[in-house]
TORPA-4810 file (N, C-alpha, C, O; in nm, 3 decimals):
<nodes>
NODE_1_12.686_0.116_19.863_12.748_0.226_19.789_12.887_0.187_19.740_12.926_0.198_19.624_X
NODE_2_12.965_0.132_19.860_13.075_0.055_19.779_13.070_-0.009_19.648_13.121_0.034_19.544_X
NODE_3_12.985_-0.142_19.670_12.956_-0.253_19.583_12.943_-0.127_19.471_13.053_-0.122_19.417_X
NODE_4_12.877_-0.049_19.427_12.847_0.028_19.316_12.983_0.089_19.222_13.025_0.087_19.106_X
NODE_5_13.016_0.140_19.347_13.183_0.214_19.327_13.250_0.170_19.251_13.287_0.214_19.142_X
NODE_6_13.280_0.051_19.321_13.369_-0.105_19.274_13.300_-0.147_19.096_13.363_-0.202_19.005_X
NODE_7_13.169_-0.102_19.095_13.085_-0.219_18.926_13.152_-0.082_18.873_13.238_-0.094_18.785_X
NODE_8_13.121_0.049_18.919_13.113_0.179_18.805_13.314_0.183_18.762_13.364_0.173_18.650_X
NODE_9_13.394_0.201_18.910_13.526_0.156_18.838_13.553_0.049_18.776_13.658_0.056_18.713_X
NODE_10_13.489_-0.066_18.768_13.564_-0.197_18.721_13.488_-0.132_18.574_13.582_-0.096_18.504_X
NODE_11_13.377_-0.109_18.512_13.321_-0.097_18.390_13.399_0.015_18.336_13.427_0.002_18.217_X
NODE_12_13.434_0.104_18.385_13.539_0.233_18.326_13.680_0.158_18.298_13.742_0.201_18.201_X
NODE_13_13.714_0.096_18.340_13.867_0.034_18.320_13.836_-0.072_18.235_13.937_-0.082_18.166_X
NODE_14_13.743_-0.171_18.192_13.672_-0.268_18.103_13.671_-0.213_18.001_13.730_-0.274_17.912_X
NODE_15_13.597_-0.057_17.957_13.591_0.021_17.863_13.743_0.015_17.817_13.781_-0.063_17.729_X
NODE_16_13.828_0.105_17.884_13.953_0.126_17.883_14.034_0.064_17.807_14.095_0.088_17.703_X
NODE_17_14.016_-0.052_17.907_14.115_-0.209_17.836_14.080_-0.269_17.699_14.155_-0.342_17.633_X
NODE_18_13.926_-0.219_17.655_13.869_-0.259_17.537_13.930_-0.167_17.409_13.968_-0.209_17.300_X
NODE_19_13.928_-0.036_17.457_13.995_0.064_17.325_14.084_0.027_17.334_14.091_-0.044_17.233_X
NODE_20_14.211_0.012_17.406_14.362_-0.020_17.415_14.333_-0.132_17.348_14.375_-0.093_17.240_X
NODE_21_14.298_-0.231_17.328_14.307_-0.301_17.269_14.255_-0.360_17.119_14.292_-0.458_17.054_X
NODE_22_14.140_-0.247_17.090_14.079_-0.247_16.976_14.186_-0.186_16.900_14.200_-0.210_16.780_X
NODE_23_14.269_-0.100_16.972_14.350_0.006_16.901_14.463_-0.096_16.852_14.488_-0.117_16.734_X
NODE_24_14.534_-0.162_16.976_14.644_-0.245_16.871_14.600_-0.340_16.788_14.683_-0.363_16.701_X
NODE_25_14.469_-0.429_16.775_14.423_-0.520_16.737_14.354_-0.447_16.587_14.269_-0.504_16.518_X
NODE_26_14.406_-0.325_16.559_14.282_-0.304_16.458_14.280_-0.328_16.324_14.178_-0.314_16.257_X
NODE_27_14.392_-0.367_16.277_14.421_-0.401_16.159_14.476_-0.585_16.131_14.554_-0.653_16.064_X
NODE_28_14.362_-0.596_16.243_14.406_-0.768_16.232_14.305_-0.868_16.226_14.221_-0.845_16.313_X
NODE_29_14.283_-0.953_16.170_14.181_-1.066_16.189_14.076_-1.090_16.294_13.973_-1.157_16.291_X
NODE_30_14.143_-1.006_16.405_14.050_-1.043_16.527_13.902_-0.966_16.535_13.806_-0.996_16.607_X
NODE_31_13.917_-0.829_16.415_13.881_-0.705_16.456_13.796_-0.719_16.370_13.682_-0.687_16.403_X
NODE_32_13.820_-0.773_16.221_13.790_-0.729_16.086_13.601_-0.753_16.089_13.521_-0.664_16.060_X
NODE_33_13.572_-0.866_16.122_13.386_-0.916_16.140_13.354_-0.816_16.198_13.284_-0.746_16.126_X
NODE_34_13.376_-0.761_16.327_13.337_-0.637_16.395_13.334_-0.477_16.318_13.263_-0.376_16.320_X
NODE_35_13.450_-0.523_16.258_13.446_-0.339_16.141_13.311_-0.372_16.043_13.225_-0.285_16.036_X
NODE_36_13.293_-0.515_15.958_13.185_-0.513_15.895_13.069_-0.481_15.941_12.978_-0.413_15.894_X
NODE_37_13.081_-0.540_16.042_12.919_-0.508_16.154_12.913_-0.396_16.128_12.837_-0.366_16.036_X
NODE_38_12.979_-0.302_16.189_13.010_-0.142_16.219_12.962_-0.075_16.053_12.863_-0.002_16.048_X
NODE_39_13.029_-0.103_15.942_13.004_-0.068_15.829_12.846_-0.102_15.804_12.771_-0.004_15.799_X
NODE_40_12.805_-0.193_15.792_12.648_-0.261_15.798_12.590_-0.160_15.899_12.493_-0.103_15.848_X
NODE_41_12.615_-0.119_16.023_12.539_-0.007_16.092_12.549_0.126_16.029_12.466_0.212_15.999_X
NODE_42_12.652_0.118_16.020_12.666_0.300_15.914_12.576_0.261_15.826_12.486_0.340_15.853_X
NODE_43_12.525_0.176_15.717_12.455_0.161_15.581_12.287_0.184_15.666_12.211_0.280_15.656_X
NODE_44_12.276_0.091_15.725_12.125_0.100_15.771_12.077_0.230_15.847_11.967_0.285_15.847_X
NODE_45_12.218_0.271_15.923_12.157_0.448_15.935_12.105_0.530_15.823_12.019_0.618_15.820_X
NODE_46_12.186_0.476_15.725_12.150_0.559_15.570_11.988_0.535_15.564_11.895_0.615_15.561_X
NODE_47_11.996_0.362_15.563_11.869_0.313_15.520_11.744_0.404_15.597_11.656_0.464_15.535_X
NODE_48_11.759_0.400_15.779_11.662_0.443_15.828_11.649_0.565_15.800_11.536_0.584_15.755_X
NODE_49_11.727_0.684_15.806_11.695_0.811_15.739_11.610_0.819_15.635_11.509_0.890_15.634_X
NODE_50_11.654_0.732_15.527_11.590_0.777_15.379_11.456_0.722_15.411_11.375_0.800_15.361_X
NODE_51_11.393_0.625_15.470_11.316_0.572_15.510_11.213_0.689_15.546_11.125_0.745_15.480_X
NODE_52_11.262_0.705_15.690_11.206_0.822_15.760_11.159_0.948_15.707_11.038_0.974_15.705_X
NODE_53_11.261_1.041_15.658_11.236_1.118_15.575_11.154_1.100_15.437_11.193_1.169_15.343_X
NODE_54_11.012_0.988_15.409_11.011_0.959_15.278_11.030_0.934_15.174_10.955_0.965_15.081_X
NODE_55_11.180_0.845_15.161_11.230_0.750_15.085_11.197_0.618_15.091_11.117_0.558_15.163_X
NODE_56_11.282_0.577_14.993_11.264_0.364_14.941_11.377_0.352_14.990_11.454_0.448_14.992_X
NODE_57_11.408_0.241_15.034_11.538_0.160_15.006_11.562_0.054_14.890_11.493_-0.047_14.901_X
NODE_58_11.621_0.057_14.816_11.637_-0.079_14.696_11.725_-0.169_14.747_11.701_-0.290_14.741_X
NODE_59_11.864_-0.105_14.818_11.975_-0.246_14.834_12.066_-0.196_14.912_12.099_-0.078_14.901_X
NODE_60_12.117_-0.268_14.994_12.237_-0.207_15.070_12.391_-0.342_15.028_12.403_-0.464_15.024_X
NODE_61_12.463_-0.244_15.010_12.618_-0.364_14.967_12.721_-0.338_15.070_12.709_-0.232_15.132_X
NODE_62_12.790_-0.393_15.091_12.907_-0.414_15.166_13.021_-0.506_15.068_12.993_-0.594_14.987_X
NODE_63_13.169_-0.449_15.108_13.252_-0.522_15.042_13.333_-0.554_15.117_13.303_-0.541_15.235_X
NODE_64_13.481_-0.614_15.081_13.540_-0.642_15.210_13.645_-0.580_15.272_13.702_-0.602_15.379_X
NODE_65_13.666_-0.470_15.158_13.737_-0.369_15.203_13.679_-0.247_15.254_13.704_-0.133_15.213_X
NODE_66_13.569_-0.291_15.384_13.522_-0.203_15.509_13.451_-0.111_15.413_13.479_0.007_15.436_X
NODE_67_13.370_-0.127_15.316_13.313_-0.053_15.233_13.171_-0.056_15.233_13.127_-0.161_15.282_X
NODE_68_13.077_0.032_15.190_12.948_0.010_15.155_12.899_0.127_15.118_12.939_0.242_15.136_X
NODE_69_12.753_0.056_15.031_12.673_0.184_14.995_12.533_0.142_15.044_12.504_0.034_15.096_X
NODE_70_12.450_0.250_15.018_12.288_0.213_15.042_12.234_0.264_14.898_12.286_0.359_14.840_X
NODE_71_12.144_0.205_14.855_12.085_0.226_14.717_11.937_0.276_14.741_11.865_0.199_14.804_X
NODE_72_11.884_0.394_14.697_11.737_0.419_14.728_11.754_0.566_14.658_11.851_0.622_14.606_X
NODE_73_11.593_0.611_14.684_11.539_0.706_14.607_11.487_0.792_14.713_11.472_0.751_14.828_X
NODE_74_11.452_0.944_14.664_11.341_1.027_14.736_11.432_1.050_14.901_11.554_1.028_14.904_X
NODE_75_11.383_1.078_14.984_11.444_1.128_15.090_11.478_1.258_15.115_11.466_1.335_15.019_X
NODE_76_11.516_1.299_15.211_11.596_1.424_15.219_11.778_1.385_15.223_11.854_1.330_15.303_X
NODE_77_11.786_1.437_15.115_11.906_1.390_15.115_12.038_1.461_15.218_12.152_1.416_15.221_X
NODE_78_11.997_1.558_15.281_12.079_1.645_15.363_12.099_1.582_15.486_12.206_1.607_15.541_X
NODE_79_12.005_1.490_15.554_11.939_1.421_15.634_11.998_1.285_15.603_12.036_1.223_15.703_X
NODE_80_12.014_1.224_15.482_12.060_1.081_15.471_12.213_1.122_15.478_12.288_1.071_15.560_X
NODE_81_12.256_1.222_15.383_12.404_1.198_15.385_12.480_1.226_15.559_12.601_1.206_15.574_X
NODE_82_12.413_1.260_15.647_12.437_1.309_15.765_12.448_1.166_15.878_12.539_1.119_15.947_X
NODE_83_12.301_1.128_15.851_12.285_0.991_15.884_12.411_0.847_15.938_12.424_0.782_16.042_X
NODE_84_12.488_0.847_15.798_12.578_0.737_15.803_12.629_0.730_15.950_12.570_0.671_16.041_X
NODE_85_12.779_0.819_15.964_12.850_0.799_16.112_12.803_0.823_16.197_12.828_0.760_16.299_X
NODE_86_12.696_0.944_16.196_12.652_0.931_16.382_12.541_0.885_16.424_12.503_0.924_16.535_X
NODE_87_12.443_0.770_16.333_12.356_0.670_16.299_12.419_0.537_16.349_12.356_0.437_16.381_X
NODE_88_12.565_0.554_16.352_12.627_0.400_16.350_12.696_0.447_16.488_12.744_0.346_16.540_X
NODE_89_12.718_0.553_16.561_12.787_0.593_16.693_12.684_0.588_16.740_12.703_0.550_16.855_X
NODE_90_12.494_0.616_16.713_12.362_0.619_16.818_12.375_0.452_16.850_12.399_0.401_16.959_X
NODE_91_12.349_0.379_16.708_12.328_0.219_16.761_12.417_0.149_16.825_12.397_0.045_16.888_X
NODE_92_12.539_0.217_16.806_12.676_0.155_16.900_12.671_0.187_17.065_12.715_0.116_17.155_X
NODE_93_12.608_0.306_17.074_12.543_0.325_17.263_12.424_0.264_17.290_12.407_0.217_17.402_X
NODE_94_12.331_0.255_17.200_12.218_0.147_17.212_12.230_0.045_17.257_12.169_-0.002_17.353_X
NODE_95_12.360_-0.030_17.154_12.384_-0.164_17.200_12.483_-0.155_17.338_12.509_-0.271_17.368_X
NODE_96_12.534_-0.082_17.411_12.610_-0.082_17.479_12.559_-0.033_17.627_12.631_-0.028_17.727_X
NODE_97_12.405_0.006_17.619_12.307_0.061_17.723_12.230_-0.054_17.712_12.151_-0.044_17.806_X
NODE_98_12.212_-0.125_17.671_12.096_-0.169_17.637_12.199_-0.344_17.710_12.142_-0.409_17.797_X
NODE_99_12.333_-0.387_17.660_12.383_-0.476_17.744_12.390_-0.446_17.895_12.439_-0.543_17.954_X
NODE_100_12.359_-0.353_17.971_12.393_-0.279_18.064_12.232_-0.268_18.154_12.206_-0.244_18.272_X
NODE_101_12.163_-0.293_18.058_12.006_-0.270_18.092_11.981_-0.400_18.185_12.004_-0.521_18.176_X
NODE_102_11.902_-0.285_18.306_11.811_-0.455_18.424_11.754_-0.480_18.374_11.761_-0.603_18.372_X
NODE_103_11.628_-0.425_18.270_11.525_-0.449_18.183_11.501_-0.538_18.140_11.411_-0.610_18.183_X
NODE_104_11.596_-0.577_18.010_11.608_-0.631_17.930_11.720_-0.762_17.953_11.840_-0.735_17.966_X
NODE_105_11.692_-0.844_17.955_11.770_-0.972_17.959_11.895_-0.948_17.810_11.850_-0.910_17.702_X
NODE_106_12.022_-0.970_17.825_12.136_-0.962_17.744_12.087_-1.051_17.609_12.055_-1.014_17.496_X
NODE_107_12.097_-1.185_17.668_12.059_-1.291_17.586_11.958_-1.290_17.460_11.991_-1.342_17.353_X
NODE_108_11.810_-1.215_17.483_11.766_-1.151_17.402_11.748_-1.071_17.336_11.665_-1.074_17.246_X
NODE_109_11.835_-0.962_17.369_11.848_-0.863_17.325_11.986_-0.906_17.213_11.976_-0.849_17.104_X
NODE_110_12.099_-0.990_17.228_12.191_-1.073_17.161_12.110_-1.126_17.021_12.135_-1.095_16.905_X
NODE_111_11.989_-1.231_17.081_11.881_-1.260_16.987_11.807_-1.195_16.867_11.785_-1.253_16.762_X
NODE_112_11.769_-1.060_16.897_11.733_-0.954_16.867_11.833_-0.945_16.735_11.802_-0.975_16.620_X
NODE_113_11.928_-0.908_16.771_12.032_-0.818_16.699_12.053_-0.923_16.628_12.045_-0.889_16.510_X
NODE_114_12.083_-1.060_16.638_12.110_-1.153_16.513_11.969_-1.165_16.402_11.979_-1.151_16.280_X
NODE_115_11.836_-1.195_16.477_11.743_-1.179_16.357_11.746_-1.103_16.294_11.711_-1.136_16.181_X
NODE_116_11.780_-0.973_16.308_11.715_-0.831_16.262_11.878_-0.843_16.179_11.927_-0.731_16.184_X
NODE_117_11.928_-0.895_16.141_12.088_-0.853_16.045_12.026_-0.961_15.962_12.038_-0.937_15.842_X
NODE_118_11.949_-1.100_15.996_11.903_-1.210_15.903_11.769_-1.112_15.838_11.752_-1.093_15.717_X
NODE_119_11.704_-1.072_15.919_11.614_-0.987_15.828_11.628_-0.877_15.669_11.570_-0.862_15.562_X
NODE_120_11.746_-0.824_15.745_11.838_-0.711_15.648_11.883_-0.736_15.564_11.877_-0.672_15.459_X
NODE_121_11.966_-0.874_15.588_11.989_-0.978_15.469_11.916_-1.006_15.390_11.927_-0.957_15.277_X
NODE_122_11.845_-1.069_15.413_11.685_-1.100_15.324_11.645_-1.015_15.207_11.638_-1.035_15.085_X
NODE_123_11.613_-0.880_15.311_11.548_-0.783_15.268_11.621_-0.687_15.168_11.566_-0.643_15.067_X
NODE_124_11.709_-0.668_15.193_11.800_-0.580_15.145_11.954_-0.567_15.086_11.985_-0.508_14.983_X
NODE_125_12.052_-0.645_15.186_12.150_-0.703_15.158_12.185_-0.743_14.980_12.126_-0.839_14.931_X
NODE_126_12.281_-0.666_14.897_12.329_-0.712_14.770_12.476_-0.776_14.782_12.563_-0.737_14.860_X
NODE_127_12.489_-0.900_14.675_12.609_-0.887_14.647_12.690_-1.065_14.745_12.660_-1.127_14.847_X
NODE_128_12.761_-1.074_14.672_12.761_-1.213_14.758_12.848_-1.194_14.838_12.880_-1.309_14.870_X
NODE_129_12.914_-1.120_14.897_13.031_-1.050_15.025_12.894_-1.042_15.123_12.860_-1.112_15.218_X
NODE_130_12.835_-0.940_15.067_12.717_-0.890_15.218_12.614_-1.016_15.227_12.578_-1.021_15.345_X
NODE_131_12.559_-1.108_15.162_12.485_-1.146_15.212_12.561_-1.290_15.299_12.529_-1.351_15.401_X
NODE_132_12.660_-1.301_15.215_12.765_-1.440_15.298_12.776_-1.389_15.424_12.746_-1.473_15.508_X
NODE_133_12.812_-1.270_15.476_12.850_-1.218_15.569_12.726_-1.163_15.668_12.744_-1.176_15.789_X
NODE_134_12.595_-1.099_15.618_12.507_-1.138_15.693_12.472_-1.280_15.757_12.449_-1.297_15.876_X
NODE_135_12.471_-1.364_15.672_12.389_-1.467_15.711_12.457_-1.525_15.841_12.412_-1.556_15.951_X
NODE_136_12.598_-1.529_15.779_12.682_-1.581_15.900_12.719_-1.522_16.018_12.769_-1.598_16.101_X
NODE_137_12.703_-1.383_16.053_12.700_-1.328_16.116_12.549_-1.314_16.193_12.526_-1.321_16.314_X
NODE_138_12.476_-1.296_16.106_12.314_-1.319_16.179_12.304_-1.456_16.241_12.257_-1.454_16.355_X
NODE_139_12.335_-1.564_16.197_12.344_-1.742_16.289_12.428_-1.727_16.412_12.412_-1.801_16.509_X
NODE_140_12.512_-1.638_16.407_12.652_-1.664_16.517_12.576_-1.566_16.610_12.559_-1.614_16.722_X
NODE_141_12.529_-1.445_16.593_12.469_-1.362_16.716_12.320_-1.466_16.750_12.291_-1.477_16.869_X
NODE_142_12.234_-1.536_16.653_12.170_-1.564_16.686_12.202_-1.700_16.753_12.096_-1.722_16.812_X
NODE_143_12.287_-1.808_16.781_12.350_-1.905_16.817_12.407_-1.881_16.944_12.404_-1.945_17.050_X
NODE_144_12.479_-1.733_16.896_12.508_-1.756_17.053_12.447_-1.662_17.165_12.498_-1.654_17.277_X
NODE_145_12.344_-1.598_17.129_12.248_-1.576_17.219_12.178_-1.710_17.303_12.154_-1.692_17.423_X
NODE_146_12.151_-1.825_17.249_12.061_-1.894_17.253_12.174_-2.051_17.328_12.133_-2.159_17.372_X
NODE_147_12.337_-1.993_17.312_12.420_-2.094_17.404_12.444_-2.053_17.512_12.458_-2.126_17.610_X
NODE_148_12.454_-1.903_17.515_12.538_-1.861_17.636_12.451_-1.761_17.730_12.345_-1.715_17.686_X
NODE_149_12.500_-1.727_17.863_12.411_-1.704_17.925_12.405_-1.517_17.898_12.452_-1.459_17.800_X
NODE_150_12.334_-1.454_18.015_12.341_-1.309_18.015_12.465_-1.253_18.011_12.485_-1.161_17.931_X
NODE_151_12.553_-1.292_18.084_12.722_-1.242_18.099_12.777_-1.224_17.975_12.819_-1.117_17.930_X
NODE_152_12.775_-1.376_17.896_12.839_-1.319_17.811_12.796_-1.272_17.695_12.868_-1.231_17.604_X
NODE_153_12.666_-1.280_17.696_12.556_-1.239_17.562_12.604_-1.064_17.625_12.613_-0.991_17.527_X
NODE_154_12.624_-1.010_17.715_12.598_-0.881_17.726_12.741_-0.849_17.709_12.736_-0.737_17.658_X
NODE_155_12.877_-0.883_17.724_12.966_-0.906_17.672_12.978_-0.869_17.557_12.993_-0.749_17.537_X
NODE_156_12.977_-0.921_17.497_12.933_-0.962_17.328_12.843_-0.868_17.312_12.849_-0.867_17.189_X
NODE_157_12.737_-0.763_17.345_12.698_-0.636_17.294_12.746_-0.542_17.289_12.724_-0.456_17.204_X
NODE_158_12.851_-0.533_17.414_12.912_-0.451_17.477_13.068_-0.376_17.363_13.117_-0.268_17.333_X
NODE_159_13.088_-0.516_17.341_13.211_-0.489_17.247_13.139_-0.481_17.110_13.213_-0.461_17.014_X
NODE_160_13.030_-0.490_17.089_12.992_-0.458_16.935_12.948_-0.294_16.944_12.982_-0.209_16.862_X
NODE_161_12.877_-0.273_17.045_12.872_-0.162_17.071_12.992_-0.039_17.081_13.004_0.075_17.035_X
NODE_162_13.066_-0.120_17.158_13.205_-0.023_17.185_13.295_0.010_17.039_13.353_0.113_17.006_X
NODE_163_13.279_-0.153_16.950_13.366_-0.164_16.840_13.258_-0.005_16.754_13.303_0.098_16.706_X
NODE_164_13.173_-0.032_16.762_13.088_0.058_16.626_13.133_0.262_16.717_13.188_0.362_16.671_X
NODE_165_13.102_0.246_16.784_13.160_0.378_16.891_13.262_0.437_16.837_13.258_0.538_16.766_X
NODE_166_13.374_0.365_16.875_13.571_0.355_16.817_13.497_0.361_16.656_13.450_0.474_16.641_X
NODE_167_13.479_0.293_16.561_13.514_0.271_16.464_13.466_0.418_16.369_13.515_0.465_16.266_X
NODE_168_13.339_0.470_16.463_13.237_0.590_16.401_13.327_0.673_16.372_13.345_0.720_16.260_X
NODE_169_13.406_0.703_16.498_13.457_0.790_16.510_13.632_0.828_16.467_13.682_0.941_16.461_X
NODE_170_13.719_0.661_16.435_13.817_0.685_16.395_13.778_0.689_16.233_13.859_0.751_16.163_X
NODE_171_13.647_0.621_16.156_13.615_0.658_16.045_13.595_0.769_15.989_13.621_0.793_15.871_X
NODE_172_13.552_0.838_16.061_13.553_1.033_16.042_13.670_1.080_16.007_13.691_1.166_15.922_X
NODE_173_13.764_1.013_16.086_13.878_1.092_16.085_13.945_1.035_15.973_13.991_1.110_15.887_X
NODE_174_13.955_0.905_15.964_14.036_0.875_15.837_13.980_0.949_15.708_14.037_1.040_15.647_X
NODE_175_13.882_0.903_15.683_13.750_0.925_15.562_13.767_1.071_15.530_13.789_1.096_15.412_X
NODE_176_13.760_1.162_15.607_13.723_1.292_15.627_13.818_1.399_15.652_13.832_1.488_15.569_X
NODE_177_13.875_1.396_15.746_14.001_1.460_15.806_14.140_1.469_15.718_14.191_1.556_15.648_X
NODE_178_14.177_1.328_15.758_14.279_1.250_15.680_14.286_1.242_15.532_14.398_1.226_15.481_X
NODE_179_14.187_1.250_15.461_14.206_1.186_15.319_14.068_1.285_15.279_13.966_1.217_15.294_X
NODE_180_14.034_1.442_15.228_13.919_1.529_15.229_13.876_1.492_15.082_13.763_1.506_15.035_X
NODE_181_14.006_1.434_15.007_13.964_1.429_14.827_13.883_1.333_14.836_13.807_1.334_14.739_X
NODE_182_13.853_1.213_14.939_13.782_1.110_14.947_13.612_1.139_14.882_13.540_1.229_14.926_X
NODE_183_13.576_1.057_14.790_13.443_1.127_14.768_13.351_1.032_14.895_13.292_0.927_14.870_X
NODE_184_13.358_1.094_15.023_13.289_1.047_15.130_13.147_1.080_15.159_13.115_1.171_15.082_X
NODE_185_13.069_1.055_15.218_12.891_1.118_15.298_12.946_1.270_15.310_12.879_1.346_15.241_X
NODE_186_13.037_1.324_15.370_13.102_1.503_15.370_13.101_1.543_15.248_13.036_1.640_15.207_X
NODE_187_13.201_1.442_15.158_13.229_1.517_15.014_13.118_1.559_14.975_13.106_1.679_14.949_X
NODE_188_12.984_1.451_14.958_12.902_1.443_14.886_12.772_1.564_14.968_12.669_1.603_14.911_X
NODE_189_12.801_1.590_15.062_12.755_1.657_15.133_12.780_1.815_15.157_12.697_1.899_15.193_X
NODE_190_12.891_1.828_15.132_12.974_1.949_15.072_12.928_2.009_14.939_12.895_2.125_14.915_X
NODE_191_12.934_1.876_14.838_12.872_1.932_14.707_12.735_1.995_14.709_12.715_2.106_14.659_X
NODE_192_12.633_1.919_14.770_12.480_1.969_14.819_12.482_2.093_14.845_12.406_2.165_14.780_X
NODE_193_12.572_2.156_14.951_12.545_2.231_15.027_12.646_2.347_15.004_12.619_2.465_15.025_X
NODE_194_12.753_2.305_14.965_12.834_2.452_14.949_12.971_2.438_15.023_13.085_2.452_14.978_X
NODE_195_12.932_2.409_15.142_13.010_2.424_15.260_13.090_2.284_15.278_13.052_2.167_15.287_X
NODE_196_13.235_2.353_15.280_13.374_2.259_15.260_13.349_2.150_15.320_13.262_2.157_15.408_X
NODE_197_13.424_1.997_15.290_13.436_1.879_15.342_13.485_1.901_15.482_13.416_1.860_15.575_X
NODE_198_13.621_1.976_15.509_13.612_1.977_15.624_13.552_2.032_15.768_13.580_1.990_15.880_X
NODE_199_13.458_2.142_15.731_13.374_2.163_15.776_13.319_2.077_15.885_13.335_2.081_16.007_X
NODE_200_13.218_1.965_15.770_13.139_1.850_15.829_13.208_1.761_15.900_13.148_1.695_15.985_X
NODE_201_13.382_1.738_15.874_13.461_1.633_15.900_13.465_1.674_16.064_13.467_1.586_16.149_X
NODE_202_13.466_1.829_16.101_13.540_1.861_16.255_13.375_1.880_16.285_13.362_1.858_16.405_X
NODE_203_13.275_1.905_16.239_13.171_1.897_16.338_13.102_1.758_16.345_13.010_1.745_16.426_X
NODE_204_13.138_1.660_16.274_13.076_1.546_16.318_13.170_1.451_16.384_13.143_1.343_16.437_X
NODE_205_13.281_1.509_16.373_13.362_1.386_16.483_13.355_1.462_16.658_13.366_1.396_16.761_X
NODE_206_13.328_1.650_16.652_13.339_1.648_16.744_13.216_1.577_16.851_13.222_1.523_16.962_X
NODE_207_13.079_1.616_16.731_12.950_1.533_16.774_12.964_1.408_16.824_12.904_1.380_16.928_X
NODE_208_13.034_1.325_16.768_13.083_1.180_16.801_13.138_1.179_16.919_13.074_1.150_17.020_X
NODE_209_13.292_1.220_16.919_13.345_1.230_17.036_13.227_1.270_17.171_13.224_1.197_17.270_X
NODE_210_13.157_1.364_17.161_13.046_1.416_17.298_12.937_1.319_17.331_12.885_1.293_17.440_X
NODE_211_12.913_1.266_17.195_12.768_1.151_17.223_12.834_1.041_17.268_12.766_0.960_17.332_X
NODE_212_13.004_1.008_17.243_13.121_0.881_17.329_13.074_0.867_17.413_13.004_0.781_17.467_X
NODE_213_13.142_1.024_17.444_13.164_1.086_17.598_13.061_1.018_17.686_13.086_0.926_17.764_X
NODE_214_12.907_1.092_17.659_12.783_1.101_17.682_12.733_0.944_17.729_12.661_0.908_17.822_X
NODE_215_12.793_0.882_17.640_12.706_0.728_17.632_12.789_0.639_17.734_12.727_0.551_17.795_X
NODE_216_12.876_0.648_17.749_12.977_0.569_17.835_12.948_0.663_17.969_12.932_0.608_18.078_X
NODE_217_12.941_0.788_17.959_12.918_0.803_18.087_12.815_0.779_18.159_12.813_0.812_18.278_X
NODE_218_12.724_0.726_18.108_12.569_0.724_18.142_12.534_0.584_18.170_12.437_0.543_18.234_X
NODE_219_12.674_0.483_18.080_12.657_0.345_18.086_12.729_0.306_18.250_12.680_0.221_18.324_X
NODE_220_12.847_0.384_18.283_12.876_0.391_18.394_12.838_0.402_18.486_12.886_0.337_18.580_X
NODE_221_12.735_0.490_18.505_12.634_0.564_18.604_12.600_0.516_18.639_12.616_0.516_18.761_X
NODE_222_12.493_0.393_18.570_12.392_0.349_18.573_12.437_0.232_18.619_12.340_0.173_18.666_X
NODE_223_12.596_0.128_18.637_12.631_0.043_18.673_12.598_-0.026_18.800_12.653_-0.133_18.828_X
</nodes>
């Protein structure tokens, strides 16, 4: 029961030490590959919605100023524009339960996540920013799944996970909160529907913030 005590506090203060430090680090070189990731998860939430709901996808872009769109047809669009941030805060606890998982070996699951961004690339990916940046990013998760062991392959989910978490949710706020003239997934979502940008801005960050909450506490638990 100790031994447990000891994994569930040391992983709460790991968390800890990770935002404190995503936070001063965030506007710096160290951070920037990780915000793309994060942006690339917001797009493919788009993607899987429109998907789901009976849409196409044609193309997804990324730029390098933490930007992107998804290109497609048909869907519910109430449902896609919703999709983006808390699509990219679900796969950010995924990856962050899922490093955490007895189940599943880290290493492959590391594996996993690099094919499936080389896949996306392939498939979908426009523009020579996103696909430079897939590819190289799909070799490096897939490389270093395949150098390093479980520790730090789960490591390395952990903070992609955590980075997309933080990023969902300080993106709301900038995007949304902060800056409402922004024509954002809210704006555009606002127009659909009637109902003001900020509206969507305070109920989907508070959603964010609870599914945080939710996911870290459960990643703890389970330590």
């Amino acid at each position: 029961m100790r031994d447990r005590t000891k994994r569930q506090l040391a992983l709460a203060a790991g968390f800890t030490a990770y935002f404190v430090a995503l936070w001063y680090l965030w506007y710096t070189p160290v951070v920037y590959p990780l915000k793309i990731f994060v942006v690339l998860l917001h797009e493919v939430s788009h993607a899987l919605a429109l998907i789901a709901t009976g849409g196409s996808v044609d193309r997804i872009t990324l730029n390098p100023q933490q930007g992107g769109a998804t290109w497609g047809y048909g869907g519910v669009r109430f449902i896609t524009l919703s999709a983006g941030y808390l699509g990219s805060l679900v796969l950010g606890g995924m990856l962050v339960l899922g490093a955490q998982s007895k189940r599943i070996r880290a290493q492959w699951l590391l594996g996993f996540v690099g094919v499936t961004v080389l896949v996306l690339t392939a498939l979908y990916l426009d523009g020579a920013f996103g696909v430079g940046f897939g590819v190289l990013f799909g070799l490096a998760m897939l490389g270093a799944s395949q150098k390093l062991g479980d520790l730090w392959s789960g490591r390395i989910l952990t903070a992609l996970g955590l980075t997309s978490i933080g990023y969902a949710i300080f993106d709301i706020k900038s995007d949304i909160l902060d800056r409402p003239e922004v024509r954002s997934d809210a704006a555009m979502l606002a127009e659909l529907t009637g109902i003001p940008t900020l509206f969507w801005g305070v109920l989907w960050i508070g959603l964010a913030i609870a599914a945080a909450f939710f996911l870290l506490r459960r990643a703890v638990r389970n330590a």
